[in-house]
VEXMIVO-480277 format. One record per atom (N, C-alpha, C, O, CB): residue number from 1; residue in one letter; y, x, z. Coordinates in steps of 0.05 Angstrom, whole numbers, plus 5000, padded with zeros to 4 digits. Atoms other than C-alpha are relative to their C-alpha. Glycine has a CB too. Layout:
N
site nr:NUM&rest:A&py:Y&px:X&pz:Z $
...
END
This chain:
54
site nr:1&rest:X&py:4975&px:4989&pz:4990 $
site nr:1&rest:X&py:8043&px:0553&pz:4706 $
site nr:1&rest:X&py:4995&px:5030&pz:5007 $
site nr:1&rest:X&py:4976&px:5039&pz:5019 $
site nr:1&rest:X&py:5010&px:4984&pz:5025 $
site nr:2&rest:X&py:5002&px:4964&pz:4995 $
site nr:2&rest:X&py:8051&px:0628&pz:4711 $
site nr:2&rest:X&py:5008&px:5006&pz:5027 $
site nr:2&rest:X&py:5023&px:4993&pz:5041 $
site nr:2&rest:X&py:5022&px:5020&pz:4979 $
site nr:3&rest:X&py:4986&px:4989&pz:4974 $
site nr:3&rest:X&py:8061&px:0670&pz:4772 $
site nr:3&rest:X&py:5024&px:5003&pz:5012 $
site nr:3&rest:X&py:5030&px:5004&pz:5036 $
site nr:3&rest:X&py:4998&px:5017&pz:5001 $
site nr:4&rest:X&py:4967&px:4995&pz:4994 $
site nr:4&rest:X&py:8133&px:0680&pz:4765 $
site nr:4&rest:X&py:5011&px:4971&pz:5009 $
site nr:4&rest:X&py:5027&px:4967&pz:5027 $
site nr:4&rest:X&py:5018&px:5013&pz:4968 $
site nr:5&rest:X&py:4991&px:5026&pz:5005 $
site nr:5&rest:X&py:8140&px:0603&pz:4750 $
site nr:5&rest:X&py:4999&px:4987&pz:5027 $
site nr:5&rest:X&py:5016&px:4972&pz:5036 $
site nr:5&rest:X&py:4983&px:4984&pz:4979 $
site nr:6&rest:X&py:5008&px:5019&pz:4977 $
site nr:6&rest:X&py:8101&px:0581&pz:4814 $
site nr:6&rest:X&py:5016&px:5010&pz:5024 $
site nr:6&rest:X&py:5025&px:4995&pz:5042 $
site nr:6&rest:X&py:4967&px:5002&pz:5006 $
site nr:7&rest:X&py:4982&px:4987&pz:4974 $
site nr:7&rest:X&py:8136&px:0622&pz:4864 $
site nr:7&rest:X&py:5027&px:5001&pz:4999 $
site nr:7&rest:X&py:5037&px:5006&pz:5020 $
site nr:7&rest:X&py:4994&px:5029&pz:5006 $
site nr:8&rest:X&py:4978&px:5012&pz:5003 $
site nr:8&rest:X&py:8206&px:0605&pz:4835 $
site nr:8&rest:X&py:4998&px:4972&pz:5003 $
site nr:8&rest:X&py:5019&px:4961&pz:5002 $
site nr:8&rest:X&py:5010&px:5007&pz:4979 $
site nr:9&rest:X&py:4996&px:5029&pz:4995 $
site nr:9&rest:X&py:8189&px:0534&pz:4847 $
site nr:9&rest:X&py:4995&px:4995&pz:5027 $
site nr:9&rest:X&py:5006&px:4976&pz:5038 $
site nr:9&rest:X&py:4983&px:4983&pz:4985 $
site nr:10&rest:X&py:5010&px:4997&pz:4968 $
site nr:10&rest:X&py:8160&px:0547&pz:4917 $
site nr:10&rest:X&py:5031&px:5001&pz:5021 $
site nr:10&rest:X&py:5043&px:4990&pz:5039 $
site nr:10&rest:X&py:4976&px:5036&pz:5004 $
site nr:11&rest:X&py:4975&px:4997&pz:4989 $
site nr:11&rest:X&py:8218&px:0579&pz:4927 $
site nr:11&rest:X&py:5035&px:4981&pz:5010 $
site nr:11&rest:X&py:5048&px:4978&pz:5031 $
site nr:11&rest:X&py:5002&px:5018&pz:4985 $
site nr:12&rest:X&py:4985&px:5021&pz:5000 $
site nr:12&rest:X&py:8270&px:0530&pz:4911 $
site nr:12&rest:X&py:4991&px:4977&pz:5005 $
site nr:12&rest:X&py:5006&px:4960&pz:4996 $
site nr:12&rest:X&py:5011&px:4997&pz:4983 $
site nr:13&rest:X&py:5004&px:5023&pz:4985 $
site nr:13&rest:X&py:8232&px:0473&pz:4944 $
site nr:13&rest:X&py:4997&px:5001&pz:5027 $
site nr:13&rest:X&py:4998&px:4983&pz:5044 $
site nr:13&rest:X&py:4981&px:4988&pz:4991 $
site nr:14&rest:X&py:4987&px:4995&pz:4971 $
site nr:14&rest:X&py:8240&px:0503&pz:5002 $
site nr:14&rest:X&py:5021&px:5008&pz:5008 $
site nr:14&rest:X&py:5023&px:5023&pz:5028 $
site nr:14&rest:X&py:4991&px:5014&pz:5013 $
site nr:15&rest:X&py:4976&px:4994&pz:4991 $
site nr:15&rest:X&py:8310&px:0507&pz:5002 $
site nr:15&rest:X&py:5006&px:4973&pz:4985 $
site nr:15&rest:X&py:5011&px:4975&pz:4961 $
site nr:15&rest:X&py:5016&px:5030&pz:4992 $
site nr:16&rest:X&py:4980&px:5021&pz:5018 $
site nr:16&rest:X&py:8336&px:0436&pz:4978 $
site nr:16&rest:X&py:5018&px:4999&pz:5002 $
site nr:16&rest:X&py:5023&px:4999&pz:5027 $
site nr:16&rest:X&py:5000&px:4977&pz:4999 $
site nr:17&rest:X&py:4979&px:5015&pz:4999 $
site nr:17&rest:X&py:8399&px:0419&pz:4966 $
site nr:17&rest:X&py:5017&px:5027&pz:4994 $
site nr:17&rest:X&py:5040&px:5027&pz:4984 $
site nr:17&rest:X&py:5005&px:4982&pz:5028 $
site nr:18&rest:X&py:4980&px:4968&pz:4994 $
site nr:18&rest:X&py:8422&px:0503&pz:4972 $
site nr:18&rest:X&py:5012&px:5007&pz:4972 $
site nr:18&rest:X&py:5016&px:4987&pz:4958 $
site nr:18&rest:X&py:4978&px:5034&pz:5011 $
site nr:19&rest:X&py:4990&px:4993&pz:5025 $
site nr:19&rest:X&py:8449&px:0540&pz:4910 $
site nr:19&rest:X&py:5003&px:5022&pz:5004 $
site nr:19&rest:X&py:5016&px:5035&pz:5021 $
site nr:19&rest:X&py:5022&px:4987&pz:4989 $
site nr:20&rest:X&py:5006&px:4966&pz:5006 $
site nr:20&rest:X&py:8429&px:0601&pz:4885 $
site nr:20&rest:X&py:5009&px:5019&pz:4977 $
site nr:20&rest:X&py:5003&px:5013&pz:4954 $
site nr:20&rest:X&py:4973&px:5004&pz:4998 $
site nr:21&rest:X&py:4993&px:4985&pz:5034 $
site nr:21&rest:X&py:8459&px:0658&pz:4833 $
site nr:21&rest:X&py:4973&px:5013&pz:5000 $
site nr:21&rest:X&py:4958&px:5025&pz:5016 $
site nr:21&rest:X&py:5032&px:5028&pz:4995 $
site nr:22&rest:X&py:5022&px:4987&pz:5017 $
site nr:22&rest:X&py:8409&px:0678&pz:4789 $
site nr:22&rest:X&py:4996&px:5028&pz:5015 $
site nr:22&rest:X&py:4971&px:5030&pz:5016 $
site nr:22&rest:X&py:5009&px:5004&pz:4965 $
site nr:23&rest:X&py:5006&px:4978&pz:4986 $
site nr:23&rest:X&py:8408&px:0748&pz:4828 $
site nr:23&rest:X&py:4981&px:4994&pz:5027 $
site nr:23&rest:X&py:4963&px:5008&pz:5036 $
site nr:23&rest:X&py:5028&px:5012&pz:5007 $
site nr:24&rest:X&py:5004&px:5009&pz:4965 $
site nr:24&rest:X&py:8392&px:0715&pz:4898 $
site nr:24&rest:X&py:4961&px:4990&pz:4980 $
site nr:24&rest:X&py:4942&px:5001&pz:4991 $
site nr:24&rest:X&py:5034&px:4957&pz:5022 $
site nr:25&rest:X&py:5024&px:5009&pz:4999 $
site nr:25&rest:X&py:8324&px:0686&pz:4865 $
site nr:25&rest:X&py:4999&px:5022&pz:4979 $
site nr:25&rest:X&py:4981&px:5036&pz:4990 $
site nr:25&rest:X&py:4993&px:4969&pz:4997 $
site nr:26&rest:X&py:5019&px:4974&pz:5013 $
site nr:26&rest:X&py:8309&px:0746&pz:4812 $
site nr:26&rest:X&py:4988&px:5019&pz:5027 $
site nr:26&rest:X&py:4965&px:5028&pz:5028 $
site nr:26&rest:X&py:5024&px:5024&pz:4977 $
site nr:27&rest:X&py:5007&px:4988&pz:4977 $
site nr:27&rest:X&py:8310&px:0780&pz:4884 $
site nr:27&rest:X&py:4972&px:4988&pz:5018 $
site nr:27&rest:X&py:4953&px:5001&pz:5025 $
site nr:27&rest:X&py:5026&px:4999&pz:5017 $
site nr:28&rest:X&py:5032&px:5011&pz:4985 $
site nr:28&rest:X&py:8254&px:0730&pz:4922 $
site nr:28&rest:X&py:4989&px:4999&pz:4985 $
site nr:28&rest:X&py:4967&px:5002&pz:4996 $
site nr:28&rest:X&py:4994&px:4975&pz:5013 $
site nr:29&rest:X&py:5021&px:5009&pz:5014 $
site nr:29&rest:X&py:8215&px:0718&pz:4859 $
site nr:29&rest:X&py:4980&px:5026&pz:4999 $
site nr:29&rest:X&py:4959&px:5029&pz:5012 $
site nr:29&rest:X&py:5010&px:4989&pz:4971 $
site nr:30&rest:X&py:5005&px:4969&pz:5005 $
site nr:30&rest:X&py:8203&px:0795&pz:4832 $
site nr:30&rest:X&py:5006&px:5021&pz:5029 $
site nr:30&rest:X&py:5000&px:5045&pz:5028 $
site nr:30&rest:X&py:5023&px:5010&pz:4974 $
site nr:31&rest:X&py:4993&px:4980&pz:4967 $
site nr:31&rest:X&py:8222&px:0828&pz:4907 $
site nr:31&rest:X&py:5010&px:5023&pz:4988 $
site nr:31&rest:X&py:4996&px:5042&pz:4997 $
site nr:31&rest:X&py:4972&px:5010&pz:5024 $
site nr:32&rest:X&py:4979&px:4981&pz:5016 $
site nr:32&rest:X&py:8270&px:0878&pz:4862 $
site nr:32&rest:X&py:5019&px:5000&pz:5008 $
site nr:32&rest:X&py:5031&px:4991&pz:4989 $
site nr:32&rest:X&py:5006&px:4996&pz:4975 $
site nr:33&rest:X&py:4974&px:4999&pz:5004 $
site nr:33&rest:X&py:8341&px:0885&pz:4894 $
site nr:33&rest:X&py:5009&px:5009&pz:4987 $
site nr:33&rest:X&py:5030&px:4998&pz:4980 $
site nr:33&rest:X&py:5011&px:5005&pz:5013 $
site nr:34&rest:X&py:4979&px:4985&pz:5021 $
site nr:34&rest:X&py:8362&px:0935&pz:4845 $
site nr:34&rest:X&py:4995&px:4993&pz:4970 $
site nr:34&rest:X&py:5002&px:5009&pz:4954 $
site nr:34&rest:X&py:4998&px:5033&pz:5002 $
site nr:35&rest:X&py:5005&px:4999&pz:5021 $
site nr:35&rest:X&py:8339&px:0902&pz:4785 $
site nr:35&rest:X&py:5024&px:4972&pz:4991 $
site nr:35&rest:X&py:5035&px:4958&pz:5007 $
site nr:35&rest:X&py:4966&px:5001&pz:4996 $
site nr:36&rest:X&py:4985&px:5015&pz:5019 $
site nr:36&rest:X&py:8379&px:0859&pz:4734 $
site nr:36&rest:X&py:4991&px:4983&pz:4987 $
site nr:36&rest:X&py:4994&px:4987&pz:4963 $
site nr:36&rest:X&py:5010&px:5012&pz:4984 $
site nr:37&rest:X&py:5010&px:5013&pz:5009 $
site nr:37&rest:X&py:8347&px:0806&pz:4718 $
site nr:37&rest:X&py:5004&px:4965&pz:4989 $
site nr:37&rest:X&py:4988&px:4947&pz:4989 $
site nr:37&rest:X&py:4988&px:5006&pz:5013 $
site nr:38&rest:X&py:4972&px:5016&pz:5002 $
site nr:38&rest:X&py:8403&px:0755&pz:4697 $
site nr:38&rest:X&py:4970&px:4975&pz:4970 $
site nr:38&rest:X&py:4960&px:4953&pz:4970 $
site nr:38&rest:X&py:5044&px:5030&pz:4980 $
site nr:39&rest:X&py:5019&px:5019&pz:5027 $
site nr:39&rest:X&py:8354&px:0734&pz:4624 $
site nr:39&rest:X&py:4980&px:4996&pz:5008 $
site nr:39&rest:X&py:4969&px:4981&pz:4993 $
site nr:39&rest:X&py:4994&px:5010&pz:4972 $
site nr:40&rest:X&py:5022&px:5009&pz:4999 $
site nr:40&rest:X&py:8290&px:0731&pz:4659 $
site nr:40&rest:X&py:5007&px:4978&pz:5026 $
site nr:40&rest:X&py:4989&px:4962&pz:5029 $
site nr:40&rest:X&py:4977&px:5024&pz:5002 $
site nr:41&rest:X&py:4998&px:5021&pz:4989 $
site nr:41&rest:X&py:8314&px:0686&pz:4709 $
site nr:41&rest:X&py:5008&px:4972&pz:4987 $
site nr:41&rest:X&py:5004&px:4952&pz:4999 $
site nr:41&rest:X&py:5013&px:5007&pz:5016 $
site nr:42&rest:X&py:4988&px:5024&pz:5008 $
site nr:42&rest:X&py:8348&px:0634&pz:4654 $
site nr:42&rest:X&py:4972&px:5000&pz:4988 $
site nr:42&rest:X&py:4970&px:4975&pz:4986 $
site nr:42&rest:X&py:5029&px:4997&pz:4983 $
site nr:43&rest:X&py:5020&px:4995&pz:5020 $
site nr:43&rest:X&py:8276&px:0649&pz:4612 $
site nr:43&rest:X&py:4986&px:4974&pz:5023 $
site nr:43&rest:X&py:4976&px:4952&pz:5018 $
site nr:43&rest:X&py:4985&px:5037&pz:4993 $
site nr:44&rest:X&py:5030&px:5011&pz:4981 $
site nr:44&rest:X&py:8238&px:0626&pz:4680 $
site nr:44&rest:X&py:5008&px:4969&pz:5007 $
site nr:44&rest:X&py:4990&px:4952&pz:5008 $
site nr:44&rest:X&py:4994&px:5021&pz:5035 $
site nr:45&rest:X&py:4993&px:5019&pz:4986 $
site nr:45&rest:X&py:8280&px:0571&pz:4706 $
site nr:45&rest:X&py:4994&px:4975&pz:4966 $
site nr:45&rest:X&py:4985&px:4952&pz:4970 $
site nr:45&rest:X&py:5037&px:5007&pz:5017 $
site nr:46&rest:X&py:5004&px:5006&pz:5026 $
site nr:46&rest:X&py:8275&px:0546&pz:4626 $
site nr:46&rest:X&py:4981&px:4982&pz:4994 $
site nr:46&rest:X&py:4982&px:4960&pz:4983 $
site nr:46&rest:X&py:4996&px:5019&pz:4987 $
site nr:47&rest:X&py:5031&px:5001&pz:5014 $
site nr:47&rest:X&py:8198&px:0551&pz:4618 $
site nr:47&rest:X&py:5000&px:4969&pz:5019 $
site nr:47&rest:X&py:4993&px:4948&pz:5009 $
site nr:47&rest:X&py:4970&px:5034&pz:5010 $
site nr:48&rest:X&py:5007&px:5023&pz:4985 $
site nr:48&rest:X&py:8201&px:0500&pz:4690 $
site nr:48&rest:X&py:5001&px:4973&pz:4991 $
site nr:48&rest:X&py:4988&px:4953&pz:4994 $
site nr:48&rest:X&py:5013&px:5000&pz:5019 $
site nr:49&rest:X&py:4986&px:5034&pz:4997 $
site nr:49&rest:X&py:8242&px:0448&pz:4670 $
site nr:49&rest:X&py:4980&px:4997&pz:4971 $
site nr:49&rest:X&py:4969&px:4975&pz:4965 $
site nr:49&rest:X&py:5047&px:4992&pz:4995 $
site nr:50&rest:X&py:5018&px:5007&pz:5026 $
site nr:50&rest:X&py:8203&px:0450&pz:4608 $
site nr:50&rest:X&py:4967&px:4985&pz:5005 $
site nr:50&rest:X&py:4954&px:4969&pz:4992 $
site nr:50&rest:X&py:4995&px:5032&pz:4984 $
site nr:51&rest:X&py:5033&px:5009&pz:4991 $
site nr:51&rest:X&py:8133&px:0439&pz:4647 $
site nr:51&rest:X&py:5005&px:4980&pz:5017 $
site nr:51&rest:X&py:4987&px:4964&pz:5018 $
site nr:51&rest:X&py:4979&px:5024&pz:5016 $
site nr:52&rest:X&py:5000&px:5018&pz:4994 $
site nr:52&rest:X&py:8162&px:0396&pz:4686 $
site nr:52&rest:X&py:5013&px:4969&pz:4991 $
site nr:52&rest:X&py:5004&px:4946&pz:4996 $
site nr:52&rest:X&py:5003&px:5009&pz:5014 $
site nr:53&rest:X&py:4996&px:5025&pz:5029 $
site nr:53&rest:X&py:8196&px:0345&pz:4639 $
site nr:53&rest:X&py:4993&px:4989&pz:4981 $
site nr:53&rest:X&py:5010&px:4987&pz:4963 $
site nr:53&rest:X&py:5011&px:5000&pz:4987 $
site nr:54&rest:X&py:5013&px:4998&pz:5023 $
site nr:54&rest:X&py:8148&px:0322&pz:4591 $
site nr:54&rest:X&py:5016&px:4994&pz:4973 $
site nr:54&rest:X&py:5004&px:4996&pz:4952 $
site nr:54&rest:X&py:4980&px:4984&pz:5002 $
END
């Protein structure tokens, strides 16, 4: 699992149940407010479900 991967999962397992736009977690993952990161957040959330679903 990559860096980006592990700390977006960290992240959202410590928030269950919440709901996040893709901005709100490009912001905790990368610590970027001004960045745009709309495709690397569907890329990352992607790669998870992928590692975690065999």
């Amino acid at each position: 699992m990559s860096h980006y991967e592990f700390f977006a999962l960290c992240f959202l397992a410590k928030h269950p149940g919440w709901v996040f736009s893709k901005q709100q977690i490009y912001e905790a993952v990368w610590n970027d407010p001004d960045g745009d990161g709309n495709a690397a957040v569907t890329n990352l959330i992607s790669q998870i479900r992928k590692k975690l679903n065999p």
